[in-house]
DODRENGU-546164 format. One line per 10 residues: their letters; for each residue x, y, z of N, C-alpha, C. Coordinates in Angstrom, 1 decimal. Each point is the difference from the previous one (the first is absolute). Example, Ala and Ser with C-alpha at 12.3 -4.5 7.8 and 13.67 -1.06 7.14 Angstrom:
! DODRENGU-546164
AS) 13.2/-5.7/7.8/-0.9/1.2/0.0/0.9/1.2/0.0 ~ -0.4/1.1/-0.7/0.9/1.1/0.0/-0.8/1.1/0.8 $
! end
This chain:
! DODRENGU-546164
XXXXXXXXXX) -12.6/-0.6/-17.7/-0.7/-0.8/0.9/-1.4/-0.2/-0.5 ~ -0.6/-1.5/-0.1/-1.1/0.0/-0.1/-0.4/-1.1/1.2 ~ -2.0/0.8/-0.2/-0.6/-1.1/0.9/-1.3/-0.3/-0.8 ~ -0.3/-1.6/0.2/-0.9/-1.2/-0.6/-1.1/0.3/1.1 ~ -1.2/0.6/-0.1/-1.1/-0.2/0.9/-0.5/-1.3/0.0 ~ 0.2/-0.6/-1.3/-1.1/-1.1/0.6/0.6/-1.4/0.6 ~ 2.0/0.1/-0.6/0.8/-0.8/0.6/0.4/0.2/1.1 ~ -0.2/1.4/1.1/0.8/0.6/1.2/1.8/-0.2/-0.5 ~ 0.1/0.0/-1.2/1.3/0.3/0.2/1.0/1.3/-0.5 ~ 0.9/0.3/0.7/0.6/1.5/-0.3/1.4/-0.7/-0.7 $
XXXXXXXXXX) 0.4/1.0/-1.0/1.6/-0.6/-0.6/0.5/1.2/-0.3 ~ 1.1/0.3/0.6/1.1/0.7/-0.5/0.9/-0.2/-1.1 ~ 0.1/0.2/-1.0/1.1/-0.2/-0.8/1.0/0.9/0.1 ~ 1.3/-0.9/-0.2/1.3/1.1/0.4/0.8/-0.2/-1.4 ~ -1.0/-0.4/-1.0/0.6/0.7/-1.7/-1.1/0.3/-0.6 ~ 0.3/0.6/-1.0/-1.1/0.6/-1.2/-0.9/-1.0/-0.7 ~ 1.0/-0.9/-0.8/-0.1/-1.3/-0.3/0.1/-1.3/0.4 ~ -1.0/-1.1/-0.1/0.7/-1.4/0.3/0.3/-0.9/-1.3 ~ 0.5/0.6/-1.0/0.7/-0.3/-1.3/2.1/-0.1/0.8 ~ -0.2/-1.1/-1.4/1.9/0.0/0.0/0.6/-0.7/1.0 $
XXXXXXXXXX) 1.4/0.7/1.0/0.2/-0.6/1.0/-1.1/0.4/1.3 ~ -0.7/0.8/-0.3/-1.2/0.3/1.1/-1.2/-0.8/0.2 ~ 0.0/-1.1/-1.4/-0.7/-1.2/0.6/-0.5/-1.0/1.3 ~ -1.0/0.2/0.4/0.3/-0.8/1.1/-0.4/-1.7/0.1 ~ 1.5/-0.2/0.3/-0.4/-1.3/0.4/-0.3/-0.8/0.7 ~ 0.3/0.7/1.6/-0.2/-0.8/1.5/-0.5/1.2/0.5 ~ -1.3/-0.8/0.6/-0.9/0.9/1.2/0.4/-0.9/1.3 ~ 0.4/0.7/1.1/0.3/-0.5/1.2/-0.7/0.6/1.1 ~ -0.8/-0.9/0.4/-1.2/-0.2/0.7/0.4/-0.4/1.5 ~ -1.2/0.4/0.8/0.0/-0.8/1.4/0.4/0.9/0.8 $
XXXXXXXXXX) -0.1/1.1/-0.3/1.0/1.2/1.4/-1.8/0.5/0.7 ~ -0.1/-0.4/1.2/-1.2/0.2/0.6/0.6/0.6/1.2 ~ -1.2/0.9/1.2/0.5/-0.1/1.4/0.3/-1.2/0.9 ~ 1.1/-0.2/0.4/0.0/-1.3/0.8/-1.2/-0.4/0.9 ~ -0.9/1.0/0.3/-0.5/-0.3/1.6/-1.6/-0.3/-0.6 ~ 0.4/0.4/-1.8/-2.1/-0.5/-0.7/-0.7/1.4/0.8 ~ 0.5/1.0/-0.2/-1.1/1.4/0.3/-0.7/0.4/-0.8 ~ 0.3/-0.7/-1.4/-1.1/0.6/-1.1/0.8/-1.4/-0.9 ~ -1.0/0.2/-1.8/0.3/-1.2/-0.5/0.7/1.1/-1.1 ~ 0.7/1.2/0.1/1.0/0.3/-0.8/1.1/-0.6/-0.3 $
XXXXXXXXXX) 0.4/-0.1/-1.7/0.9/-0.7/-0.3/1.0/0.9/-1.2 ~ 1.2/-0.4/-0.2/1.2/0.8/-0.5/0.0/-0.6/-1.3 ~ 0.8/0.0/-1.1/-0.3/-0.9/-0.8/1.3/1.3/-0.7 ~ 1.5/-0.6/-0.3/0.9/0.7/-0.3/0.3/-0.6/-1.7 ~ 0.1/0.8/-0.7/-0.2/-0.2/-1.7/1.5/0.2/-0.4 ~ 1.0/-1.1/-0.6/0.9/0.0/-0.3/0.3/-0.3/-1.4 ~ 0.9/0.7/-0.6/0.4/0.2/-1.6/1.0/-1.2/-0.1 ~ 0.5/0.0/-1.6/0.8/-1.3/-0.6/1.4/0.4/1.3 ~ 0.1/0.6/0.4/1.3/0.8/0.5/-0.1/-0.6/1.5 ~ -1.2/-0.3/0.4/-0.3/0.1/1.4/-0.2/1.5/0.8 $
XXXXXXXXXX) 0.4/0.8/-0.9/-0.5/1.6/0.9/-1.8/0.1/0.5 ~ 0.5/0.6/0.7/-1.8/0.4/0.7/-0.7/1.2/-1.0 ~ -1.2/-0.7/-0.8/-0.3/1.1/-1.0/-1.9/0.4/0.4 ~ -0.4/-0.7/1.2/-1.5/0.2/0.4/0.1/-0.7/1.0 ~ -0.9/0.5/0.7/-0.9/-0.1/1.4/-0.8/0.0/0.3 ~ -1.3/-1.7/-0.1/-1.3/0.4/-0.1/-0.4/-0.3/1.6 ~ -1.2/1.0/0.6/-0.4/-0.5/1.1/-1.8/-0.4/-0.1 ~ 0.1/-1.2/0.4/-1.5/-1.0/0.0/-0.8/0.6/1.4 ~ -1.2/0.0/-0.3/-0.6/0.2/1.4/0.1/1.6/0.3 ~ 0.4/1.0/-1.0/0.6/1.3/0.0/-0.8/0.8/1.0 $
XXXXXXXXXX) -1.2/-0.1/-0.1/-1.0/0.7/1.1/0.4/-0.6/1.5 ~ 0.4/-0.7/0.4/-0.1/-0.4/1.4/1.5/0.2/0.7 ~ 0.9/0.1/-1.7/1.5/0.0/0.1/0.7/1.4/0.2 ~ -0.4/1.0/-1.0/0.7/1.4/0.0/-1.2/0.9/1.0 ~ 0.9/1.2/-0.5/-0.6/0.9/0.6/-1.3/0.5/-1.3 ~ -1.3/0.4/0.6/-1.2/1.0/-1.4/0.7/1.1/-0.6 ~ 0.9/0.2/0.5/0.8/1.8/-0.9/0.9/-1.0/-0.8 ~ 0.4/-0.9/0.2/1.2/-0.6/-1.4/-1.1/-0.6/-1.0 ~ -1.1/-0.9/0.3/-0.7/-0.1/-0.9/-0.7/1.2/-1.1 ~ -0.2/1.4/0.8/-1.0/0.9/-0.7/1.4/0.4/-1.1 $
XXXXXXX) 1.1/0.2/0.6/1.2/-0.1/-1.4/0.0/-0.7/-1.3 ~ -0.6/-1.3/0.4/0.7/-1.1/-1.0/-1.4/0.7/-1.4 ~ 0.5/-0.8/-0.8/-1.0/0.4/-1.3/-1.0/-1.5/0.4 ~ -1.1/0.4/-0.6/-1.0/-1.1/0.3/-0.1/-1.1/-1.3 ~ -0.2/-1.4/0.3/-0.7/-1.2/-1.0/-0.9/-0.4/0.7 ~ -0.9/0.2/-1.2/-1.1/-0.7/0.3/-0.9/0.5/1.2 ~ 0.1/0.8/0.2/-1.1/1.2/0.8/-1.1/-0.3/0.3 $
! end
């Protein structure tokens, strides 16, 4: 898990690498709250395969909880 201070964004990777078939080639975007309670956004990262290989969330401060951020490793500090 990392998080971007200066981008607000947090990303999960669910492989080691994004080499090979773990390339990603489709980011699938647009998963928000229906009702606009905050301007967090989902952004699901898909390999040559279509498997789910990342999870980035935009807007990360307004979106998760402060104890999943203090987890993540930091960029850009």
């Amino acid at each position: 898990m990392t998080y971007d201070d200066k981008a607000d964004v947090a990303y999960i990777a669910l492989v080691d690498e994004f080499t090979g078939d773990f390339t990603i080639v489709q980011s699938v975007t647009g998963l928000r709250h229906p009702e606009g309670i905050n301007p967090v956004e989902i952004a699901l990262d898909l390999d040559v395969k279509g498997r789910l290989v990342g999870i980035k969330i935009l807007h990360a401060k307004q979106g998760v909880p402060p104890e999943f951020l203090t987890l993540c490793e930091r960029i850009n500090p």
